[in-house]
Every structure is written in C-alpha cells, then in structure tokens.
N, CA and C of each residue as an Amber inpcrd file, in Angstrom:
protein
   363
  33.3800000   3.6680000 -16.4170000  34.1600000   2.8090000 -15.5670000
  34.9660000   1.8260000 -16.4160000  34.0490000   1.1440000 -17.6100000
  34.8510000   0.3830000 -18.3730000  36.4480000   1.3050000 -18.9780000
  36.1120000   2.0480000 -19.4830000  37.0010000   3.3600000 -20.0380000
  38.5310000   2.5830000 -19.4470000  38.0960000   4.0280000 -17.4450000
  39.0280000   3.6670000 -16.9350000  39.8420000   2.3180000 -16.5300000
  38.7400000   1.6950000 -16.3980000  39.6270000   0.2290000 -16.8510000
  40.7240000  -0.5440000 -17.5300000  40.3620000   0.1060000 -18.7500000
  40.8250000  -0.3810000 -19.7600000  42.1150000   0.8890000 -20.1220000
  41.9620000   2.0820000 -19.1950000  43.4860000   2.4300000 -18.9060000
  44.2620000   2.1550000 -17.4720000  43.6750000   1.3080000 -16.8790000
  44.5650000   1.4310000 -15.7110000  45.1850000  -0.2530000 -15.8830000
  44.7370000  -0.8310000 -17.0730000  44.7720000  -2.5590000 -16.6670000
  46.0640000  -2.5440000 -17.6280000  47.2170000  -3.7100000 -16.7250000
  48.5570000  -3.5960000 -16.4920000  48.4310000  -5.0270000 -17.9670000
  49.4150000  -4.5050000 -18.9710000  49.6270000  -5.3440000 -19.7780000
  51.1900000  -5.7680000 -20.1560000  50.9840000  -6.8530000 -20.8890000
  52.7590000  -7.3540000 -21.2140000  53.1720000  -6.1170000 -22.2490000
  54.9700000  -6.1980000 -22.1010000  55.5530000  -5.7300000 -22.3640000
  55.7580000  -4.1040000 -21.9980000  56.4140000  -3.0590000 -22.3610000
  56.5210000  -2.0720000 -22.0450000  54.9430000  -1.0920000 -21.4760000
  54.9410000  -0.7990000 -20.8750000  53.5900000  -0.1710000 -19.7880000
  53.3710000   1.5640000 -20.2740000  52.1020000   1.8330000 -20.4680000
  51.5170000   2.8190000 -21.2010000  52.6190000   3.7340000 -20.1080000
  52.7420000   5.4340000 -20.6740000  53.6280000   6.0950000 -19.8420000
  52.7150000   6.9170000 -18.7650000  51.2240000   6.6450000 -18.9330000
  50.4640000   6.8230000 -17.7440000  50.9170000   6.4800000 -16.5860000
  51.6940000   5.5080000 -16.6030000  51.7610000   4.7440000 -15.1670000
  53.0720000   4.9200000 -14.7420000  53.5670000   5.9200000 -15.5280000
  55.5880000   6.9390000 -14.8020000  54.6870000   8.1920000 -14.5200000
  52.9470000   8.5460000 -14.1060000  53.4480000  10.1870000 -13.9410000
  53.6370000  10.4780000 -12.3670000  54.0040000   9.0920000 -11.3850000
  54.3370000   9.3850000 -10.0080000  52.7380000   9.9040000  -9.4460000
  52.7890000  10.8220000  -8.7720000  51.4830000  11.5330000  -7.8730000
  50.6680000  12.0310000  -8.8450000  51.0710000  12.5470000 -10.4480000
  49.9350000  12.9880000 -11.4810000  49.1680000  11.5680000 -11.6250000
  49.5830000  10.3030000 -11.5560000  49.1150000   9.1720000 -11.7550000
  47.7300000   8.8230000 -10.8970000  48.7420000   8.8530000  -9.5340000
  48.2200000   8.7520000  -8.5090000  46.6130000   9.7830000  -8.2270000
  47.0270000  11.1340000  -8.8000000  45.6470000  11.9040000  -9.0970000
  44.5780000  11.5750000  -9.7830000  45.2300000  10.7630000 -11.3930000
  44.5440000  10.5600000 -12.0130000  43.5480000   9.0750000 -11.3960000
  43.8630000   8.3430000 -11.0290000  43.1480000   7.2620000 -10.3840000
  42.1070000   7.8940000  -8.8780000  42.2480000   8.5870000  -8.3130000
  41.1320000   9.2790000  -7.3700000  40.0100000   9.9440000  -8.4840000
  40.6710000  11.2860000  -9.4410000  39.8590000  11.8060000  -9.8390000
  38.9110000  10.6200000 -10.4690000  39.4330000   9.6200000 -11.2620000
  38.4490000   8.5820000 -12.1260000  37.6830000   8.1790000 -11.3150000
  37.7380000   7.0800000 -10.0260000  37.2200000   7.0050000  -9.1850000
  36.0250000   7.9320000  -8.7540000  36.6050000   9.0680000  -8.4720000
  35.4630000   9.9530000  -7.9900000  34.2300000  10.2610000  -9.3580000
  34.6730000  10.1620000 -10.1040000  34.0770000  10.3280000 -11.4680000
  32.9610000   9.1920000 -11.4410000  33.5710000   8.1280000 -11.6210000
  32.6290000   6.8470000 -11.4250000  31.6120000   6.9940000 -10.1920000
  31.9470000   7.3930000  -8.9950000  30.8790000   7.3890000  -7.9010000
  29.9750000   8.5040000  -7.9050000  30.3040000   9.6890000  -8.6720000
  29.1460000  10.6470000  -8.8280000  28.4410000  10.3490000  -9.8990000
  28.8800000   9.5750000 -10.7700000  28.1710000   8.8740000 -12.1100000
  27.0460000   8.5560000 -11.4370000  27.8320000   7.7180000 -10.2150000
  26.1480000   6.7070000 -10.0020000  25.2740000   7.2830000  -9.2950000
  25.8720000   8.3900000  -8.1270000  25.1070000   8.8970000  -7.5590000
  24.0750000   9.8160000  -8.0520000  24.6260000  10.2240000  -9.2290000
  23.7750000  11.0340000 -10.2790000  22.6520000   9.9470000 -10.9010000
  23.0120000   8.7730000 -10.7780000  21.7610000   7.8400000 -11.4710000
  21.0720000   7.8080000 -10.7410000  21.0750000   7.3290000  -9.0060000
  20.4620000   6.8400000  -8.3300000  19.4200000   8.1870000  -8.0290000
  20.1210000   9.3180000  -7.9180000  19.0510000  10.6280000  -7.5140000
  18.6610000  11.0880000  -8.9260000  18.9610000  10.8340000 -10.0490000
  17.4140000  10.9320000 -11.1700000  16.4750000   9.9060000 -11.5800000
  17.2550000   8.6180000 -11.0360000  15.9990000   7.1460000 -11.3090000
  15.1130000   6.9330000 -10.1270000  14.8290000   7.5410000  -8.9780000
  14.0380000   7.4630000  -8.1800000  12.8740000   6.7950000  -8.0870000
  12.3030000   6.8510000  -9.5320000  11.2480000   6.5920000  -9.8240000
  11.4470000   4.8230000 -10.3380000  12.6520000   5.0260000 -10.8000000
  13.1230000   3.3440000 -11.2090000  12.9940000   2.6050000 -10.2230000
  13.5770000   3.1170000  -9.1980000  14.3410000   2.1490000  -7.9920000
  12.9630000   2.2480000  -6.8790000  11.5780000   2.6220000  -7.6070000
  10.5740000   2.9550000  -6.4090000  10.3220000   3.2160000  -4.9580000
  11.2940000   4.0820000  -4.8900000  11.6710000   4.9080000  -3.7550000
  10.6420000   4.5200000  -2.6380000   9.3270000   5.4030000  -3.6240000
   8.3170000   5.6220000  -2.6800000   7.3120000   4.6960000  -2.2550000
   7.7480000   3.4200000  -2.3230000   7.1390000   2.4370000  -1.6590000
   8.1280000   1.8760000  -0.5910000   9.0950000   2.6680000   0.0910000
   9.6040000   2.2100000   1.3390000   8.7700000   2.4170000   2.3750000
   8.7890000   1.2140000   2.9030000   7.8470000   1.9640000   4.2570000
   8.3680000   2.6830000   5.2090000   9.7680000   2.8040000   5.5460000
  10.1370000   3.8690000   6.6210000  10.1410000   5.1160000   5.9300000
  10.3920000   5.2970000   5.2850000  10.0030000   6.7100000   5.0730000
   8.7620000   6.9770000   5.2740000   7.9090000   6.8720000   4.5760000
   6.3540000   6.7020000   4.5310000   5.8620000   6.5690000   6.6680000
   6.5510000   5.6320000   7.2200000   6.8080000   5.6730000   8.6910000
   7.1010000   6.8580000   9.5640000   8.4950000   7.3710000   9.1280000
   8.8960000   8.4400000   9.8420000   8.1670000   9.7850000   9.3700000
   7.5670000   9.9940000   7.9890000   7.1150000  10.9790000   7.6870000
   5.3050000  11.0870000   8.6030000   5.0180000   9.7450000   9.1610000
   3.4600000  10.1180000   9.6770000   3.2460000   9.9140000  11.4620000
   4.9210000   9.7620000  11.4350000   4.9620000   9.2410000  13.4570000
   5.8880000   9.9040000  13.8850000   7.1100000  10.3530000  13.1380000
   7.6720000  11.8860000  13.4940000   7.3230000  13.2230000  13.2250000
   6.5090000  13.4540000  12.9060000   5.7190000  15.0460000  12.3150000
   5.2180000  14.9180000  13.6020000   5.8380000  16.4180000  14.0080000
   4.8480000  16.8820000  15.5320000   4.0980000  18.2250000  14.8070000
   3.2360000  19.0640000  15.3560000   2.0550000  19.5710000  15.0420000
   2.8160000  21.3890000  14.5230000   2.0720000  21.4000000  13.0500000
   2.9630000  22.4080000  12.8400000   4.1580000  22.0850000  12.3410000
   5.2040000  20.8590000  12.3140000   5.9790000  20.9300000  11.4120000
   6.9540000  20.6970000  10.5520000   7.6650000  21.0670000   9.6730000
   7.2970000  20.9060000   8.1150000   8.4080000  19.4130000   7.9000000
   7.6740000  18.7480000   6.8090000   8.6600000  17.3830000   7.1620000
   9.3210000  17.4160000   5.4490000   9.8290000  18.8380000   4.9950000
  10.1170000  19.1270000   3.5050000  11.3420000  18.1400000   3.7010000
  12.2420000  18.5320000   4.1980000  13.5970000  17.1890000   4.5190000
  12.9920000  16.3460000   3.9280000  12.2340000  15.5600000   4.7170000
  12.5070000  13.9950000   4.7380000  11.7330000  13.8420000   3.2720000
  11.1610000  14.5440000   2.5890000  10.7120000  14.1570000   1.2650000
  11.6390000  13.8440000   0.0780000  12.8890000  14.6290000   0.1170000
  14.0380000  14.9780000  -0.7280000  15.0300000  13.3440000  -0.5060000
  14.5570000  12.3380000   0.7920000  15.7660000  11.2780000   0.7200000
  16.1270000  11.0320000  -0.4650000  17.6340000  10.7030000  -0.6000000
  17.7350000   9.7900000  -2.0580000  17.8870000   8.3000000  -1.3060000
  17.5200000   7.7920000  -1.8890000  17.5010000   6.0650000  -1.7580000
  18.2900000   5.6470000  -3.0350000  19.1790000   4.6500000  -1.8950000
  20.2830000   4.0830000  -2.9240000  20.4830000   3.1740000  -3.0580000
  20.2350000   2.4080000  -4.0900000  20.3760000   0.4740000  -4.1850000
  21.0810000  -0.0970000  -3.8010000  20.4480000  -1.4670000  -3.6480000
  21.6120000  -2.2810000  -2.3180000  22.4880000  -2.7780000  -3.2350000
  22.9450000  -2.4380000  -4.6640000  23.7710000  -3.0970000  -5.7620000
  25.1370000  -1.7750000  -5.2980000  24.8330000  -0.1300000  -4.4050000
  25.5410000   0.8860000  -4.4880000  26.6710000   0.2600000  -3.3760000
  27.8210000   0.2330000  -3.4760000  28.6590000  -0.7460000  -2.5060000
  29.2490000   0.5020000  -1.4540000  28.7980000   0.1430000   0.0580000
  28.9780000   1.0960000   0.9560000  27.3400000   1.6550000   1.6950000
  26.5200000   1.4640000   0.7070000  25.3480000   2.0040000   1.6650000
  24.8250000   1.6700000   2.4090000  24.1630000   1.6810000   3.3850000
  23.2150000   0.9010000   4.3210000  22.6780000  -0.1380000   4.0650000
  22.0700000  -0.0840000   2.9110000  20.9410000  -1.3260000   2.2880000
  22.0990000  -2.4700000   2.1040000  23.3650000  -1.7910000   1.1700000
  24.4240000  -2.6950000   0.4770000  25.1990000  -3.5330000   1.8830000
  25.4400000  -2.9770000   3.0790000  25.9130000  -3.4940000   4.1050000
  24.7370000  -4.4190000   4.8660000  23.4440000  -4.1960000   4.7630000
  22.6090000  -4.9460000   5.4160000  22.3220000  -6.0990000   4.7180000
  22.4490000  -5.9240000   2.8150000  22.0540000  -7.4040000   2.2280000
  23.2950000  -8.2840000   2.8200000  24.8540000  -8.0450000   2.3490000
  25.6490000  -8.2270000   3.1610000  25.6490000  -9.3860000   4.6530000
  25.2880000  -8.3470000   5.5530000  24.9750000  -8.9820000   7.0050000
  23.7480000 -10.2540000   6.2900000  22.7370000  -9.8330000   6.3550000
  21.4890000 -11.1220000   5.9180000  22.1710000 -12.2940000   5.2510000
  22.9610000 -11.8570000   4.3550000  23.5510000 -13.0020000   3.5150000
  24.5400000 -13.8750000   4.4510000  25.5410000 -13.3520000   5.2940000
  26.2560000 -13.8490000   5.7660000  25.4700000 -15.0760000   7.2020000
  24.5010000 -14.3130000   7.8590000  23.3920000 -14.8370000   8.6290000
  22.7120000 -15.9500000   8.1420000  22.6580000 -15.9510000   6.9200000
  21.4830000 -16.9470000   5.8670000  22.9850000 -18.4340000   5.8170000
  24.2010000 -17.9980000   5.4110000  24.7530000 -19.1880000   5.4900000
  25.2300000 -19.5300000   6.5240000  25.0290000 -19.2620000   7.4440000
  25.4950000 -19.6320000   9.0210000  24.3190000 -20.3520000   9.3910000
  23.1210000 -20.2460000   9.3210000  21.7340000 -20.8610000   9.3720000
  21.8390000 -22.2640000   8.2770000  22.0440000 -22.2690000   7.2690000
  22.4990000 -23.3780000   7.0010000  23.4070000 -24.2490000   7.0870000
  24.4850000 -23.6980000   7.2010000  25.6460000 -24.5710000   7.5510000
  26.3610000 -24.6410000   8.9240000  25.4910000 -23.7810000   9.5720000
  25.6680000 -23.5360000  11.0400000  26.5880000 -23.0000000  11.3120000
  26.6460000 -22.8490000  12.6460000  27.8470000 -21.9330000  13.0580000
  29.1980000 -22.0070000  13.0120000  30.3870000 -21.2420000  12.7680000
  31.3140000 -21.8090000  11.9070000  32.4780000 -21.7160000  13.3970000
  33.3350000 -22.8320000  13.1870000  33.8970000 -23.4190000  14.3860000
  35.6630000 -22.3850000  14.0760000  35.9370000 -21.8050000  12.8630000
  36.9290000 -21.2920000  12.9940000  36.7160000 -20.3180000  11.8610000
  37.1230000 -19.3200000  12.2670000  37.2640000 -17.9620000  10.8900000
  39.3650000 -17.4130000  10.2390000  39.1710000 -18.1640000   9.9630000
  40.5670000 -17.5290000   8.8300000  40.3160000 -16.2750000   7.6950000
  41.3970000 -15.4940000   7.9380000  41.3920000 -14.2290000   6.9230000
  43.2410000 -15.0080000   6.4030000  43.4100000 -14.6110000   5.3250000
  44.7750000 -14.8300000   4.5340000  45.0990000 -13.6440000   3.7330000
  46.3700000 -13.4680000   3.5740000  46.2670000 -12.4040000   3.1340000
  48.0930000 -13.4330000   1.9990000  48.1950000 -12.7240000   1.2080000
  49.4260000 -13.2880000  -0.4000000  50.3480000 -12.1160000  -0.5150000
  51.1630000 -12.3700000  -0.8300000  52.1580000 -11.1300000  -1.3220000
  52.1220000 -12.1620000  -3.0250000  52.2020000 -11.1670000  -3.5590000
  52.3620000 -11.6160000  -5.3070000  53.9530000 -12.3400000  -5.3680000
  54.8890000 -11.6050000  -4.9110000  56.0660000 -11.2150000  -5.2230000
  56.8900000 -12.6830000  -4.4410000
C-alpha cells in the first residue's frame, strides 16, 4: 500500500507520465486497490488464530442453537472473521456506530448536524 502510494502521490513540478495514461491510469489505480484489499483479506483468513476467532461467542452460539438434529454445521466452521481495524465490515461499522453513541452520551444530543463539502479550485 505504501508502494502504491508513493506512486500515486501528486508532486511539484512536472508529474510522473503515469498520470497521462487516461483509462490505463485509471486501471491501474482499481487494480492497486484491489491488490491492497486481497492483501488483507489474505491476512485476516491466515491469522485466524491471531485475531482469536474462536472465542466469539456467536459463533460458538449459532453453532449449538441452530444445529437441528442430523445436521451438518461444516459452513459455519469455515467463518472468516475480520477486524474491526478492516474498513467496511460489520465489526468496523459497529465500532463506528458505538463510538458515535459514546459521544452523544457525553456531550449529549447534538442540536444541529452540518456536512460541508470544498472545491480546491
């Protein structure tokens, strides 16, 4: 990720000729992208054991109160569990929500919400 970074980041004076190849450009920034997110997804489904999967309790839940008699709960053994640091997942959208909940509880409820948005130019 650093890599691509450090070719896509816009510097003074004349601009690498990466950034004239039009839609090859434009390719090249998805493919990197996609590169970077199977990176991680490739971490998160071989560190399993890092991220101690198997002390979630819903799984551990659904695997002993959804099993009806006879059968097989091989699925639900294979989940990958993905850290709430992975931006987009469930966990990552729920720390998210909690967090946003946690400062509304302290500073209470907020009397006006503004979004802004800049043009550079």
């Amino acid at each position: 990720m650093c890599y691509y970074a450090y070719c896509l980041h816009v510097r003074n004076g004349p601009q690498p000729p990466l950034f004239y190849g039009g839609k090859l450009f434009q390719q090249f920034v998805v493919d990197a992208w996609a590169n970077c997110e199977q990176r991680k997804l490739n971490w998160a489904r071989t560190h399993q054991h890092t991220l101690r999967s198997e002390l979630y309790q819903g799984l551990q839940d659904a695997a002993v109160h959804d099993r009806h008699d006879g059968e097989n709960i091989g699925p639900l053994e294979c989940k990958l569990i993905l850290p709430s640091s992975h931006v987009g997942s469930p966990r990552f959208m729920t720390q998210l929500f909690q967090d946003a909940m946690a400062i509304c509880r302290h500073f209470h409820k907020p009397d006006l919400f503004l979004t802004m948005t800049a043009n550079p130019k």
